[in-house]
C-alpha positions as CSV (number, residue, x, y, z in Angstrom):
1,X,-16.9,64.5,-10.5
2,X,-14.9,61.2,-10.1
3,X,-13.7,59.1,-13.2
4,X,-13.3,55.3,-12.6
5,X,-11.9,52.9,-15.3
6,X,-10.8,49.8,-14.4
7,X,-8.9,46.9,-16.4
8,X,-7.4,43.5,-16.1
9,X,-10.4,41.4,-16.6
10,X,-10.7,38.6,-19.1
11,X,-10.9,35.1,-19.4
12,X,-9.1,32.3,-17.3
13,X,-9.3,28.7,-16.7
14,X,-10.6,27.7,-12.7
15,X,-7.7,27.9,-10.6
16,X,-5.7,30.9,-12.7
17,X,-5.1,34.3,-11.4
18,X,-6.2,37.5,-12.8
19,X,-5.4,41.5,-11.4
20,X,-8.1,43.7,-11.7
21,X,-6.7,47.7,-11.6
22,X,-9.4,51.2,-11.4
23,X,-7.9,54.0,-12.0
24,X,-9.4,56.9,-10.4
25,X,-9.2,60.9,-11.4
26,X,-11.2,63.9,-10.8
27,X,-12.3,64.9,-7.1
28,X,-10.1,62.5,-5.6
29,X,-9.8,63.4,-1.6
30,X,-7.3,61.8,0.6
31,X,-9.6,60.5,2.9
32,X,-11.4,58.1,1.1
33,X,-13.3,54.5,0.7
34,X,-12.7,52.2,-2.2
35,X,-14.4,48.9,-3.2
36,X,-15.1,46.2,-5.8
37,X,-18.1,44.7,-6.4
38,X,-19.4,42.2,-8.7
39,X,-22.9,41.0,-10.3
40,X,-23.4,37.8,-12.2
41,X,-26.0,37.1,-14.7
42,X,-29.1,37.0,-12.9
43,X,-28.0,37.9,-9.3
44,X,-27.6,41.3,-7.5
45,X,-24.4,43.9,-7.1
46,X,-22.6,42.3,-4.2
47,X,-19.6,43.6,-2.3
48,X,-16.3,41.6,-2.8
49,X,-13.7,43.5,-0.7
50,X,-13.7,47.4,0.6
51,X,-10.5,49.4,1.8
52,X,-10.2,53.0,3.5
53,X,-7.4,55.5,2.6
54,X,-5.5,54.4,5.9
55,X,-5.6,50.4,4.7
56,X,-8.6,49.2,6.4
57,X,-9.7,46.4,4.3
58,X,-13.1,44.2,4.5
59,X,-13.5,41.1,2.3
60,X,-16.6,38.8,1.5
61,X,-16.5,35.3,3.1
62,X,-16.5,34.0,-0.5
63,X,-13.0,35.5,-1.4
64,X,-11.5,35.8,1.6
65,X,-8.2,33.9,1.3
66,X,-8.4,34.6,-2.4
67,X,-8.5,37.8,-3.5
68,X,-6.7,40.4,-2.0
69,X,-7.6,44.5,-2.5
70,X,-5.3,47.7,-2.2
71,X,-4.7,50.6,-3.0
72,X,-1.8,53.3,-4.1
73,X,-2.6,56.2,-3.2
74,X,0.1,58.0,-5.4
75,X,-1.4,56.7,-8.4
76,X,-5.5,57.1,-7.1
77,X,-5.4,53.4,-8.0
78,X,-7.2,50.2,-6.6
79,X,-6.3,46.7,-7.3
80,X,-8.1,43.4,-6.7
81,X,-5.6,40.2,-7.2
82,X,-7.7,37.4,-7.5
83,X,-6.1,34.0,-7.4
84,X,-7.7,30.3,-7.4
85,X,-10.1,31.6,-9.8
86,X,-13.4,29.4,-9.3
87,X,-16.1,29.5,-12.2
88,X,-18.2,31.1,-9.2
89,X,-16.2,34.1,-9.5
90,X,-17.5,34.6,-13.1
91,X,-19.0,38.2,-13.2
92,X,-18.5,41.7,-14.0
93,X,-16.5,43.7,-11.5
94,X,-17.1,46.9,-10.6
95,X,-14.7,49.9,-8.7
96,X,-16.7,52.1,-6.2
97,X,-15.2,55.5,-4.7
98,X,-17.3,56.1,-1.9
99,X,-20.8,56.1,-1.8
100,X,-21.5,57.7,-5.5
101,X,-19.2,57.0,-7.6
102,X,-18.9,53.5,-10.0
103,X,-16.8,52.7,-13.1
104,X,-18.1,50.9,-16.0
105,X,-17.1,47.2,-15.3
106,X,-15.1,44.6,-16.7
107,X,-15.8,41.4,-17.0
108,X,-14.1,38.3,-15.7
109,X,-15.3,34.7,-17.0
110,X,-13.4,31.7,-15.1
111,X,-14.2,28.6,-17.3
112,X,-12.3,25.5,-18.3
């Protein structure tokens, strides 16, 4: 079993920064693939950016430059800093650990 919460969503205006966190417990193995995803209202899950354990990182066309994703492996916990927010962005964000496991969302709304 693997435990996901993640934090750091909320409200910003377009152009503001936010910092997503997941905390991760349980079977945790060192050898591992992490990832955010988001869905807005309406749309499918999509993939925002995906790192491996040795720092391998993969990042949607749409964030790239934006947002960036890692890891510390000490604390089993993922970030995503997202800066020039765009109202596009809007969504709930979602932390994957590997192919099964997903936490609960949080949401982040960019609006002026």
């Amino acid at each position: 079993q693997v435990q996901l919460v993640e934090s750091g969503g909320g409200s910003v205006q377009p152009g503001g920064s936010l910092r997503l966190s997941c905390a991760a417990s349980g079977r945790i193995f060192s050898s591992n693939t992490m990832a955010w995803y988001r869905q807005a209202p309406g749309k499918e899950r999509e993939l925002v950016a995906r790192i491996t354990s040795v720092g391998s990182t993969y990042y949607a066309d749409s964030v790239k430059g934006r947002f960036t994703i890692s890891n510390d492996n000490a604390k089993n916990t993922l970030y995503l800093q997202m800066n020039s927010l765009k109202p596009e962005d809007t969504a709930v964000y979602y932390c994957k650990y590997n192919t099964n496991w997903w936490g609960q969302g949080t949401q982040v709304t960019v609006s002026s």
